[in-house]
N, C-alpha and C positions, 0 to 999 in steps of 0.2 A: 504494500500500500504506500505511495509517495508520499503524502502529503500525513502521513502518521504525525507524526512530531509536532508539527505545525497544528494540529487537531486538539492535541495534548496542551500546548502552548499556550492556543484562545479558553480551553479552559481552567487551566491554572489561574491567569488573566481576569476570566470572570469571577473565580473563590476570592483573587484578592482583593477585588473590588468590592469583593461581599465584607468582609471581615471588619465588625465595628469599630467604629474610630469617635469617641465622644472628643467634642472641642469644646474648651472653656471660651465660653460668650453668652450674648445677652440673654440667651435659650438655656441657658443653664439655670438650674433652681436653685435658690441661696439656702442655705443650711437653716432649717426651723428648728424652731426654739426650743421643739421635743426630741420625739425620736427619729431617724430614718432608715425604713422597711423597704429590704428588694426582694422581691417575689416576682415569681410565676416561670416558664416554663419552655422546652424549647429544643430541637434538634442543635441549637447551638449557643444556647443561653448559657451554659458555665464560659464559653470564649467572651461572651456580654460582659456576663456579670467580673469577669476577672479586666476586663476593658473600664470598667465602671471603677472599679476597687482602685485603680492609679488614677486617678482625676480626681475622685471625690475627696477634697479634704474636709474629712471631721472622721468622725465613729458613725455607724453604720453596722447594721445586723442583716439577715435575712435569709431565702429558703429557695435554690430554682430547682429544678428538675427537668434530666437532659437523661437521651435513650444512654444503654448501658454499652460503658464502652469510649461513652464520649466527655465525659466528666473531664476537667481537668483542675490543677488543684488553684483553690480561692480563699480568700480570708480579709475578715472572719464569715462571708459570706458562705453559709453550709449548700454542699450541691448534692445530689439524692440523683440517684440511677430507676432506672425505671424500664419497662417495658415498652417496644412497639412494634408492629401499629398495633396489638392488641393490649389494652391495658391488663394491668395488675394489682396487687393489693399494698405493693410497694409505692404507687401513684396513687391508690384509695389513700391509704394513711397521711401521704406526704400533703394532697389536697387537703384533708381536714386538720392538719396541722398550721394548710395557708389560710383556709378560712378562721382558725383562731386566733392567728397572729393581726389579719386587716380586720379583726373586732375587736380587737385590742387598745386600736390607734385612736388618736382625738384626733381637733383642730388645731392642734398644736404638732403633730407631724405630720410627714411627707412617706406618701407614700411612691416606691419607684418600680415600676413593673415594669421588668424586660421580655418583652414576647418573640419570641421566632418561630417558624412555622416546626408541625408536628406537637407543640403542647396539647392541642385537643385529647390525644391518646397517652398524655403522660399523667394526667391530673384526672381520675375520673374520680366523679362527686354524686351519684347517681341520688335522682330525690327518696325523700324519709317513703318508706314502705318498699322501695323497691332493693336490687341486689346489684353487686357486680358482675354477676354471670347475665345478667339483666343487660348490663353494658355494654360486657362481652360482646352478645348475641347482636345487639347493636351496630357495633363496631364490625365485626365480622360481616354482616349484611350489607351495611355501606362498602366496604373494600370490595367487594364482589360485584357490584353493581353497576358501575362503569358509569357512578353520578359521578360531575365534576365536582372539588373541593369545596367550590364556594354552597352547593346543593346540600352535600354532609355535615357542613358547618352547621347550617343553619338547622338542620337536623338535631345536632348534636348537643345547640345553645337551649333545645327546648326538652332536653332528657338531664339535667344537670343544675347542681347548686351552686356551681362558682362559675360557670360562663355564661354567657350572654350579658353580661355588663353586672352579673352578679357581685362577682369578686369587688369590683367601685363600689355597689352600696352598700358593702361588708363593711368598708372602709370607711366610710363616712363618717364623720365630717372632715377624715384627712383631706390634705391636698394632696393629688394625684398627677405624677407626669408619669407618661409612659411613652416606653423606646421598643421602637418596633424594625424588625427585619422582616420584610415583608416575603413571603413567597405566595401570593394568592392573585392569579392573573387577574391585572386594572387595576390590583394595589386599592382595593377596597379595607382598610384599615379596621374593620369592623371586624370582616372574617379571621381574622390573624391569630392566633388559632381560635376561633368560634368567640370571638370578641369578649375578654374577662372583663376589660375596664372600657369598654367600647360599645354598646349597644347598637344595634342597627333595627331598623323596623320591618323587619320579616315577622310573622306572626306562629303560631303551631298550627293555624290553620294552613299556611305555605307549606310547612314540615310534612302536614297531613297531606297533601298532594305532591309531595315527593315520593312520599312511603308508597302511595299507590301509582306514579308515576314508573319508579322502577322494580316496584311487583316485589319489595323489601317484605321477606318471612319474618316476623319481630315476634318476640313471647306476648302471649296478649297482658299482661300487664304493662308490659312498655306501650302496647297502643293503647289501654285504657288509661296511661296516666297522659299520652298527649292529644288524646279526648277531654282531659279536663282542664279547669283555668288555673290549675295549680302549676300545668306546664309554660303558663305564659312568662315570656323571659323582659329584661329591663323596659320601659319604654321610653326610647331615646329624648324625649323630650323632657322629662324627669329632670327636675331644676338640681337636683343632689350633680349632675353632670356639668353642670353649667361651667364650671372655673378646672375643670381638670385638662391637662395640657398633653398631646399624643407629638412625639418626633418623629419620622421614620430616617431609620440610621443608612439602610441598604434595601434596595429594590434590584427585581429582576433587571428593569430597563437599564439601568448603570452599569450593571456586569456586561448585558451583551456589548453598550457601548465600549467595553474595554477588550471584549474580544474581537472584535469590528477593529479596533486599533491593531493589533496583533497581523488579523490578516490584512489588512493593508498592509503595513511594513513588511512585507514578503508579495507584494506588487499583486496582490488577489483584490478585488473589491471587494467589498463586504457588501451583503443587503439584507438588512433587517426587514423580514417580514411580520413580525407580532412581537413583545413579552408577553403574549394571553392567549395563546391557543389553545384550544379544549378540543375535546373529544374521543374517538375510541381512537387507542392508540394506531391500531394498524390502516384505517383509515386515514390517519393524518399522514403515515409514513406514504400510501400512494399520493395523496396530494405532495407531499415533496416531491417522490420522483416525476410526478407529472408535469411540473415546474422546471426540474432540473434537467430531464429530458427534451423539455424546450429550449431550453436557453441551449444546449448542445447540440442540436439540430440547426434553429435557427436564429442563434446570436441574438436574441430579443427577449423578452423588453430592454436586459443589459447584453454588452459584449462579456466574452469570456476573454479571462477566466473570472468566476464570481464564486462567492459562497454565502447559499443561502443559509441565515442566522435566527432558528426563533429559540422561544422561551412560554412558560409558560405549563398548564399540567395538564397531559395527556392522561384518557384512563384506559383500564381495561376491567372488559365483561369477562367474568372469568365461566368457561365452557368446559374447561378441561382440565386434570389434575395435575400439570406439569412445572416448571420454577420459572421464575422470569420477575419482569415487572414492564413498565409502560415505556422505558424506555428502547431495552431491547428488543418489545415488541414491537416497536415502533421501528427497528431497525431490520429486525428480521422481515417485515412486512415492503419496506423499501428494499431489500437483497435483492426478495422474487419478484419484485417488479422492474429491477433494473437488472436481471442477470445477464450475463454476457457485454451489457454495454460497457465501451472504456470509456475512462475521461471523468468517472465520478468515483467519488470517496465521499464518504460519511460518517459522524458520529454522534453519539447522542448520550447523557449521561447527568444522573440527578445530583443538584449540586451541593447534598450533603452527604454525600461517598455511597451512599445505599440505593440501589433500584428496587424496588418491592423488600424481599426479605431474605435477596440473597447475599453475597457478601460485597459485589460489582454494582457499582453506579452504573455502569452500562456498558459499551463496547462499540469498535470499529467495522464499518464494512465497506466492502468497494463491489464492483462488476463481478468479480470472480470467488466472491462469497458464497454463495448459489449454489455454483458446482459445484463446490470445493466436498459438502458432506455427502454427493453422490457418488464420489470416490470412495468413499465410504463405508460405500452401502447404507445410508438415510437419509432422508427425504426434506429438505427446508418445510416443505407445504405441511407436512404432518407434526412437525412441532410447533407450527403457525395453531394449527386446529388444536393441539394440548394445550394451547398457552405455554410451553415449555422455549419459551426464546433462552431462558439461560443457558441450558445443557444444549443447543444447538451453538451457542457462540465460546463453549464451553471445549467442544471438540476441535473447535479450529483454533484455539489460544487466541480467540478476539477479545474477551473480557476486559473489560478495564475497569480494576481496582485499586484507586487511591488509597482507601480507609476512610477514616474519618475526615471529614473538611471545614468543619467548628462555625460553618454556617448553613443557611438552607435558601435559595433562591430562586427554589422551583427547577425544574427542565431547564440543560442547554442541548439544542440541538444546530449541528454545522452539519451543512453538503457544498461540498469543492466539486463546480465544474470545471474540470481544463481543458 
């Protein structure tokens, strides 16, 4: 594959773009007279919070939780490991540990929530009478369903005690600044992860035509508790909201603009076509090669060479019992639609080091991808149909696995036309 390196390069380029950087300025909140609490939760919120812990001068406590694995050491900020995307009881506890601490606070502290995408699943809070197998069951449904994030969120703000702007009125009458890395395509601030200090005006009625939009099996006391108004989550308009202050630190669209630098400096044009793509992932992967196949046929709408750049979360309907996630499906899905052509190369890979649940953000392909596992003896198309993209990119040493990347900023996907 040519242009490997250069693939690896743009997204190095988008992590560091991602990686918080708090600046001392007029955005900064001056030290209250009480306490100040950082909380909440985060594929990359111990890199936040230990970003936060050098700037902030005074004393400061507080509680994040980040998947297991990805912790890194803070103080005296405590970080808590946790499970994902299914939750645990390690994130039951740790949750009601946070809602005891923002009931603690007066109007005399500050309170500072750091949010990055994947807290939804790190913090389950499930309302009085129900369970966390209740959650589970939840959680599990949604991942199988191929809604997009922002559809789950809003799902998820109406099964819960500390999201949907809960977590703010625990706190109240603190003041409240919150720092966000956003991964939620359009950077809707609310969804991040299913809005704790953030409300937005989705209803359970909305939730309730999710659930039946994508045909979600739920225990029936999950659907009898968002049948009633006890599931109804903040309303945004709620004057307790009113003086609390939201940053956002790192967005998708920043990253890709720094991977767009990359491949220009190596004389490729970059073209950004979304940070918000949605949909089922192997659909999205024909729509790129149907774009890339144009542009190498007939030099339009750009000359070559280009590299089409988006962002954003693809999902997947899960059919079959196979490993993968959205990204590689997403790559496997373009293989077989471009095999045998030369002149393209592809990658695509989630940008906090994990694709679904295996251990690869995602992996490379080009034209000769395709062929390569009929030498074999197996079939692209039929790990397409298992959902098994990993163990298909598994066999040809295309995986790409970083580790860990201490931020989250959704999908990056590059295809090089030469």
């Amino acid at each position: 594959m040519r242009h490997r390196n250069l693939l690896e390069s743009a997204f190095n380029a988008v992590i560091s773009a991602a990686q918080p950087k708090f600046l001392r300025d007029e955005h900064f909140p001056k030290p209250p007279k009480g306490r100040v609490v950082v909380l909440w939760a985060g594929k990359g919120v111990a890199q936040v919070a230990r970003a936060f812990e050098r700037v902030w001068d005074g004393p400061l406590e507080g509680l994040v939780v980040t998947r297991c694995g990805y912790a890194v050491p803070c103080e005296p900020i405590e970080v808590v490991e946790a499970a994902h995307p299914i939750p645990d009881r390690t994130g039951l506890n740790a949750a009601h540990r946070m809602l005891m601490l923002a009931e603690s606070l007066t109007a005399y502290d500050l309170l500072i929530a750091l949010i990055t995408g994947g807290g939804s699943a790190f913090l389950p809070a499930h309302p009085v009478g129900l369970s966390l197998r209740d959650e589970q069951a939840l959680c599990s449904a949604l991942l199988s369903s191929g809604a997009p994030i922002s559809d789950m969120n809003c799902v998820r703000k109406h099964f819960s005690e500390i999201k949907g702007g809960r977590l703010a009125l625990a706190a109240y009458p603190a003041k409240i600044v919150s720092y966000i890395v956003s991964d939620i395509p359009g950077d809707d601030l609310s969804l991040v992860p299913s809005g704790p200090t953030i409300p937005n005006s989705s209803t359970r009625q909305d939730a309730l035509k999710m659930v039946n939009q994508y045909g979600l099996k739920l225990p029936a006391a999950v659907l009898q508790h968002l049948n009633t108004a006890t599931a109804d989550a903040a309303d945004p308009t709620d004057a307790r909201f009113k003086n609390n202050l939201v940053n956002l630190l790192a967005s998708p669209q920043s990253s890709l603009d720094a991977a767009s630098e990359i491949v220009r400096s190596n004389d490729i044009q970059p073209w950004i076509l979304s940070d918000a793509i949605e949909g089922e992932a192997r659909e999205i992967g024909k729509m790129h090669t149907a774009m890339a196949k144009h542009i190498l046929g007939r030099d339009q709408p750009m000359h070559k060479p280009v590299c089409l750049i988006s962002g954003g979360e693809t999902t997947v309907t899960l059919k079959g019992s196979g490993r993968g996630g959205p990204n590689t499906e997403f790559l496997l899905s373009l293989t077989i639609a471009i095999d045998g052509t030369q002149g393209i190369d592809a990658f695509a890979a989630d940008t906090d080091g994990i694709d679904g649940s295996g251990n690869n953000a995602g992996a490379f392909a080009d034209g000769t991808t395709c062929a390569r596992p009929c030498r074999m003896g197996l079939n692209a198309k039929d790990f397409l149909l298992n959902n098994d993209a990993y163990s298909a990119f598994e066999h040809l040493n295309d995986l790409f696995v970083p580790g860990s990347t201490g931020t989250n900023v959704n999908d990056f996907r590059a295809v090089i036309v030469q």
